[in-house]
VOGU-3710 file (C-alpha; in Angstrom, 3 decimals, decimal comma):
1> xxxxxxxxxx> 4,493/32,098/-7,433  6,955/29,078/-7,696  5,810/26,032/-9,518  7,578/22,941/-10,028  7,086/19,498/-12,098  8,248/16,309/-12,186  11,354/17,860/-10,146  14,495/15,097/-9,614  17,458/15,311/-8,824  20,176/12,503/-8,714
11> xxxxxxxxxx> 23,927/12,149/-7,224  25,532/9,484/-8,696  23,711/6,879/-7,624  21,768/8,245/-5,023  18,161/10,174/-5,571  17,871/13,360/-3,171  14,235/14,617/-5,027  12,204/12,274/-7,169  9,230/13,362/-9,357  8,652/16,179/-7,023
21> xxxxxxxxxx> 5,474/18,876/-8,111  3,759/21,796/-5,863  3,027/25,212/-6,118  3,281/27,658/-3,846  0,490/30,085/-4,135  1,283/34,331/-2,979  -0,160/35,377/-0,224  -0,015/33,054/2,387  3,075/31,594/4,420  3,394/27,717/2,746
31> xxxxxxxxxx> 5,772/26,089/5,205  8,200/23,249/3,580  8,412/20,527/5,992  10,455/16,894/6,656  12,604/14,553/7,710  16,640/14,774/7,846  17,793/13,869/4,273  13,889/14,848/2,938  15,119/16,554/0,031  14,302/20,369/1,250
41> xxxxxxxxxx> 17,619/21,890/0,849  18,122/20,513/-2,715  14,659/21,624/-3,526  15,530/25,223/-2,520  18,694/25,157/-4,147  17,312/23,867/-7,309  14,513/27,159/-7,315  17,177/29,100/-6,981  18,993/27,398/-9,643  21,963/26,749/-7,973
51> xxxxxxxxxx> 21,714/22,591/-8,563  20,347/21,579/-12,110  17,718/19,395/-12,019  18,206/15,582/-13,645  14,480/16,335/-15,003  11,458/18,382/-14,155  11,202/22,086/-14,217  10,735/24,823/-11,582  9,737/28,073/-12,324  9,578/31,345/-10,163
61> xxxxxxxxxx> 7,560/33,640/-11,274  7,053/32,081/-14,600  10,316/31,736/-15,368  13,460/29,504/-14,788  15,385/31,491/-11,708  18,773/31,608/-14,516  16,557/33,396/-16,671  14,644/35,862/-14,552  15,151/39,231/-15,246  16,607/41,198/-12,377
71> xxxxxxxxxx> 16,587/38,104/-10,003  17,809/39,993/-6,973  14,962/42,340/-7,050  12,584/39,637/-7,921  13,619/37,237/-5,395  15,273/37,208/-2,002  16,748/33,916/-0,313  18,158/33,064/3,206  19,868/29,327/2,780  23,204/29,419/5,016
81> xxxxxxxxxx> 23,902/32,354/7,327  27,789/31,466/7,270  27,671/32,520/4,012  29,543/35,621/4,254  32,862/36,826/4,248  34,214/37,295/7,784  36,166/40,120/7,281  33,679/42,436/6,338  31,254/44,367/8,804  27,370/44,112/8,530
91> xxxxxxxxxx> 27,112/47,232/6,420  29,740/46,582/3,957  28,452/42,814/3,348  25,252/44,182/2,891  26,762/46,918/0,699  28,329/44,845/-1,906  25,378/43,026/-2,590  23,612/45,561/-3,045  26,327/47,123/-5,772  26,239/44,045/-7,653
101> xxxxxxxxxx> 22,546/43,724/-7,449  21,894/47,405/-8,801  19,990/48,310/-5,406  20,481/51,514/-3,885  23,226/52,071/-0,868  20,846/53,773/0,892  18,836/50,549/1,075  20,933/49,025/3,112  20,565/50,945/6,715  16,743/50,604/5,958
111> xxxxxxxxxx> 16,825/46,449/6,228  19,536/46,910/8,976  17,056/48,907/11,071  14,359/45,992/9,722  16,787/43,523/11,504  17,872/44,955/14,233  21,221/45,758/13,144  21,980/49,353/13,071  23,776/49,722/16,205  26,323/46,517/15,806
121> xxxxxxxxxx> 26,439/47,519/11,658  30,108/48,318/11,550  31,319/45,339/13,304  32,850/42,192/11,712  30,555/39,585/11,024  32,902/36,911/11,783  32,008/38,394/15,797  28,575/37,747/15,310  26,845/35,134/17,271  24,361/32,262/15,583
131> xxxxxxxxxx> 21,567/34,633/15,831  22,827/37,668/14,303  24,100/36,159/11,680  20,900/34,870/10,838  19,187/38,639/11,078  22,462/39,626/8,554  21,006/37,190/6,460  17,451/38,206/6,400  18,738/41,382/5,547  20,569/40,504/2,482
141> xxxxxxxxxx> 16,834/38,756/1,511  14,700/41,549/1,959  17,530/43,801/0,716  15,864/43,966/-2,748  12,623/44,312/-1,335  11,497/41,280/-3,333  8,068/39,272/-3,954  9,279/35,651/-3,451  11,504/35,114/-0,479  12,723/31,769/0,532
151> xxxxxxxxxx> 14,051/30,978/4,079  15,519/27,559/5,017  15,248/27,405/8,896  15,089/31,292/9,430  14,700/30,825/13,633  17,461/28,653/13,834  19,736/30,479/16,459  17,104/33,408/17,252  16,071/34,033/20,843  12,791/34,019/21,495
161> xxxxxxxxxx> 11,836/37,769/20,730  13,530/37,143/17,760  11,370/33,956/16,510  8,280/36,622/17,235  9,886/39,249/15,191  10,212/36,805/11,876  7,139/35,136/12,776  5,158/38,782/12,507  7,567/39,661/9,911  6,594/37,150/7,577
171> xxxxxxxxxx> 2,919/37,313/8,138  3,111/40,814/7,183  4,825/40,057/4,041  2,311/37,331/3,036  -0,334/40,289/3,627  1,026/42,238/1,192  0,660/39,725/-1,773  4,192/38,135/-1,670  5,219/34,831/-1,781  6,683/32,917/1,481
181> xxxxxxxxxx> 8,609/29,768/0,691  9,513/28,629/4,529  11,456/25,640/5,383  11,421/24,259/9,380  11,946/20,967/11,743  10,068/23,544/14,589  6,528/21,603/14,237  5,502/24,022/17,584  6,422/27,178/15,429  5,350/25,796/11,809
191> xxxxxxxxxx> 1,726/26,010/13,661  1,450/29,216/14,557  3,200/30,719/11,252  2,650/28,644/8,057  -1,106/28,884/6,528  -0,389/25,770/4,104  2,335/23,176/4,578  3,751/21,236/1,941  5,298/17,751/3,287  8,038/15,813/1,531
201> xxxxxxxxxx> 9,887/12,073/2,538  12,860/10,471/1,093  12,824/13,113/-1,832  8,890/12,761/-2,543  5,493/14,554/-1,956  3,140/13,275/0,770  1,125/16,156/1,743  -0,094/19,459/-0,043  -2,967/21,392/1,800  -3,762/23,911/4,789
211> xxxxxxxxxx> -2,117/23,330/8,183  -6,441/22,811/9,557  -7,129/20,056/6,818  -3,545/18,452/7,805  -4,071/18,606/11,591  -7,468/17,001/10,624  -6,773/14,175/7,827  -3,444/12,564/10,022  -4,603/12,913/13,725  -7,835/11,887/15,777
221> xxxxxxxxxx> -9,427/14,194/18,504  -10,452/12,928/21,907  -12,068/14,112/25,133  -10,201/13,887/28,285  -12,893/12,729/31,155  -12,148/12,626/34,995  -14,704/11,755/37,488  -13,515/12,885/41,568  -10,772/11,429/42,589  -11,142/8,565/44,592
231> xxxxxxxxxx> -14,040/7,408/43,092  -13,059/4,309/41,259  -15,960/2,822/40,836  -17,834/5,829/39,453  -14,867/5,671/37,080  -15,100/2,178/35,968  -19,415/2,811/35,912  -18,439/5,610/33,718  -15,899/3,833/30,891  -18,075/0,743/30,416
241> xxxxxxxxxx> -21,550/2,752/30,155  -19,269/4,777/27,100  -17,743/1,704/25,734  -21,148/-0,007/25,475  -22,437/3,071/22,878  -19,355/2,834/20,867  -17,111/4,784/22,620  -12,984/4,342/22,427  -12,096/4,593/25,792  -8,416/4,307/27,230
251> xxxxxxxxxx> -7,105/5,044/30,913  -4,819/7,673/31,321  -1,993/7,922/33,588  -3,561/10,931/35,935  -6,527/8,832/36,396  -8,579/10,712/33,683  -9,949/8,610/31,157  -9,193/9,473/27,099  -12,361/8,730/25,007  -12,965/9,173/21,139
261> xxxxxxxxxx> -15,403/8,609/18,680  -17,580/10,666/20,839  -18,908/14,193/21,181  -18,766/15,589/23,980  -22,115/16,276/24,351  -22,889/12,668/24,477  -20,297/11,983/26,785  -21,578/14,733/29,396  -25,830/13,077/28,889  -24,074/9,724/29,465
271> xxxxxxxxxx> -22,272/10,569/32,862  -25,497/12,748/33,525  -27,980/9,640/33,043  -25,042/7,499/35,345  -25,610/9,839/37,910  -21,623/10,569/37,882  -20,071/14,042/38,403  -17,832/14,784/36,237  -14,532/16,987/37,361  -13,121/17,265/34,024
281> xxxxxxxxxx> -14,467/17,413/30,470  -12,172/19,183/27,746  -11,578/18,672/24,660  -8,144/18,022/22,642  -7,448/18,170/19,206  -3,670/17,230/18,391  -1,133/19,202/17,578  1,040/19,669/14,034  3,515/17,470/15,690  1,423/14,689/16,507
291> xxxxxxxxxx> -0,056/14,875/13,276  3,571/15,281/11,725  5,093/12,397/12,904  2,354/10,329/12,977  2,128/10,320/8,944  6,032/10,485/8,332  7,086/7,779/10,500  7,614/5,449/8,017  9,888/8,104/5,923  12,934/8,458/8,606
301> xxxxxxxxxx> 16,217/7,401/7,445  17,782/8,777/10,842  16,370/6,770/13,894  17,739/7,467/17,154  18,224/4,102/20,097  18,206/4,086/23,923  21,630/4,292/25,248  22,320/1,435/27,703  26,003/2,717/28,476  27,153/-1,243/28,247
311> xxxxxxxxxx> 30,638/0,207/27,036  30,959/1,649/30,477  29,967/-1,278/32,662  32,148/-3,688/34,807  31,751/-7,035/36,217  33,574/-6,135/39,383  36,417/-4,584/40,774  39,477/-5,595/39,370  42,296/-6,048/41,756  45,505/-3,914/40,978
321> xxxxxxxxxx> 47,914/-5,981/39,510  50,395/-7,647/41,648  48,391/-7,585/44,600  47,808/-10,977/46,482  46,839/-11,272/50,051  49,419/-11,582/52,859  50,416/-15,043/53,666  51,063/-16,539/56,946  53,380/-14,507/59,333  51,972/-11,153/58,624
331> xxxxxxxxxx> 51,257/-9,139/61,127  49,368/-5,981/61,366  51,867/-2,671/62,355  51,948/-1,195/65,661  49,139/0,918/67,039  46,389/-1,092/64,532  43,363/-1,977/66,435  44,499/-5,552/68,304  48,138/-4,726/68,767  49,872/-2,467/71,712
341> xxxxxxxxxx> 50,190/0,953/70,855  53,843/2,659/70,185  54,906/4,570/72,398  57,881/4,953/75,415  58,885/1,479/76,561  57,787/-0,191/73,558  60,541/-1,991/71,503  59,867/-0,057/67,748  61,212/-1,535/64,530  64,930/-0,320/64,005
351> xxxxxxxxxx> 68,316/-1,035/63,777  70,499/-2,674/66,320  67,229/-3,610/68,538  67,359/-7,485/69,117  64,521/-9,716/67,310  62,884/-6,260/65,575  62,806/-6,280/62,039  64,405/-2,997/60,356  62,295/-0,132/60,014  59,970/-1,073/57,049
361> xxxxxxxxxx> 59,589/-4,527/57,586  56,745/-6,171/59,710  57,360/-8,257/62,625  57,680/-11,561/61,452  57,607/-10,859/57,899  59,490/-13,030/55,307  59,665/-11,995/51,635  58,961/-14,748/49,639  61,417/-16,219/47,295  60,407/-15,342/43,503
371> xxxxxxxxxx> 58,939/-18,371/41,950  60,576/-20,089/40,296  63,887/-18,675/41,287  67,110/-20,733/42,781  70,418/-18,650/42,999  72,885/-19,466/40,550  75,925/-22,017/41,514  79,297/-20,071/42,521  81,636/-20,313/39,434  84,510/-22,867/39,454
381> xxxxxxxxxx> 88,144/-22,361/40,188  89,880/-22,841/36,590  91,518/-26,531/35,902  95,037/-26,575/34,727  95,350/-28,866/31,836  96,881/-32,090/32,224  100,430/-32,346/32,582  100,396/-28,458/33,062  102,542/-27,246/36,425  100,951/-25,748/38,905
391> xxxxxxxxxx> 101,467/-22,025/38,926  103,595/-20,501/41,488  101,947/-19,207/44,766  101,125/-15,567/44,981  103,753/-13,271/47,596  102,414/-14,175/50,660  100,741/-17,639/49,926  101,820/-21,272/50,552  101,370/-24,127/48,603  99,625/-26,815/49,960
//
């Protein structure tokens, strides 16, 4: 059994668990559910007694986990996978554990054939994919064969024969009188494995009871009706005779219509007395999901937006730079649509052929003069000074 009261726990000046007290009762699978940032982790690491809490107490089996005599054989914990040494194979992680745990060697090939492991046992773990390493970790939990084992997100990473095999596995364990401590954001597979749930949001409790009585207390059931289809009329006959004895009706998208606050019963002597056939009539209760997020809603710190990709939206093309249109006196080249085609006896662009651009150039094509631009003035012959003589004319030159 683990009990804890009045459980906080502070960081500076932010509080991860606040006045926090359950117990969780042997025998059954109690699944420990919420948001992001909920608190679960530091709850679980506070049984365990690896965080101190600010106040409260937690006990496991009666006792403060520091305290417990013979803790590994007492209790057995899965919290991080990773946390092994990489270097080591299966069989020699699980082997030093087990040596300074005072468990028997030959306990460790019985929880690697438990796992799954036997056959990839002497290879490194740092080779082992997400979902091994979580079955090396299960291992080192049940290695003690223990009575209260705590798992934080044991499926994460298993295929799905593997989510079956710790599902059965830890329904077999509850059947044997031990405690299951089982932490999840898998509402689909909380529903099917966890007997009693235990909800926390933003560090505090908001639900203690049975998985029934919390699909019950934070959901409504309704009946899904459909008359043929085509018949609108017998459909619209059909919602307001319900509506008028007190009936929730609501159109669905299918066509069908979704009515509560009504047995079914009444709903079937209703269309009956209408004279309406009915083509459906089924019953739905919601799911642990529904339920789920329908009561902590108003607990998540993490909320997720639609993403309208406006980072990655343009007004337009943008012209390269540079780039303007071609002025007057551009002409398209030979052999474009509209202008003769090249071949023999046309003149082509090139060298030495009268009133033909060079090759390169367009037919009456003109760069433009930069703007802006004039050609700098030639630079003046040098003055002699006044009263200076001339200087004398080069060999070859005159003097004028």
């Amino acid at each position: 059994m683990i009990e804890a009261q009045g459980l906080t726990k502070t960081y500076g000046g932010k509080t991860a668990v606040y006045n926090l007290s359950f117990t969780v009762q042997p025998g059954v699978i109690t699944g420990f559910v919420g948001p992001n940032g909920a608190g679960k982790s530091t709850t679980m690491r506070m049984i365990l007694g690896l965080d101190e809490p600010t106040s409260g107490t937690v006990t496991v089996g009666g006792h403060p986990y520091r305290r417990l005599p013979n803790a590994p054989r007492q209790v057995g914990a899965l919290l991080d996978a990773k946390a092994v040494h990489g270097g080591r194979s299966a069989r020699n992680h699980l082997r030093c554990v087990a040596q300074l745990s005072g468990i028997p060697q030959r306990r460790v090939d019985e929880v690697l054939d438990v796992v799954g492991l036997r056959e990839v046992a002497g290879r490194r773990s740092k080779g082992f994919s997400l979902g091994m390493g979580q079955r090396l970790g299960i291992a080192g939990a049940l290695l003690g064969d223990p009575q209260i084992l705590l798992f934080d997100e044991p499926v994460n990473g298993l295929d799905p024969e593997g989510i079956l095999w710790i599902r059965n596995l830890m329904k077999k364990l509850a059947s044997e009188g031990r405690t299951i401590f089982v932490s999840s954001h898998l509402m689909s597979e909380m529903a099917v494995t966890a007997d009693h749930l235990i909800v926390i949001g933003r560090g505090q409790l908001m639900a203690d009871m049975s998985v029934r009585d919390f699909i019950n207390t934070h959901s409504a059931s309704y009946a899904r009706v459909r008359v043929p289809d085509g018949e609108q009329a017998a459909r619209e006959k059909l919602s307001a005779a319900l509506t008028e004895q007190g009936a929730h009706v609501q159109p669905e998208d299918d066509g069908a219509l979704r009515v509560g606050g009504m047995p079914l019963p009444r709903i079937s002597d209703l269309a009956h007395d209408a004279d309406i056939r009915l083509w459906e009539l089924s019953p739905h209760e919601a799911s642990l999901e529904e339920a789920y997020m329908r009561m902590t809603q108003g607990a998540v710190d993490y909320r997720s937006t639609a993403d309208h990709r406006a980072g990655l939206q343009q007004a337009g093309p943008v012209p390269p730079q540079g780039y303007a249109a071609p002025g007057p006196g551009y002409a398209p080249p030979m052999g474009a649509p509209g202008m003769p085609p090249a071949g023999p006896g046309v003149p082509q662009p090139g060298p030495g052929v009268p009133g033909m651009p060079p090759p390169g150039v367009q037919p009456g094509y003109a760069p433009p003069p930069p703007q802006g631009y004039a050609p700098p003035p030639p630079p003046a012959a040098p003055q002699a000074p006044a009263g200076a003589a001339a200087p004398a004319p080069r060999e070859g030159e005159t003097r004028r």
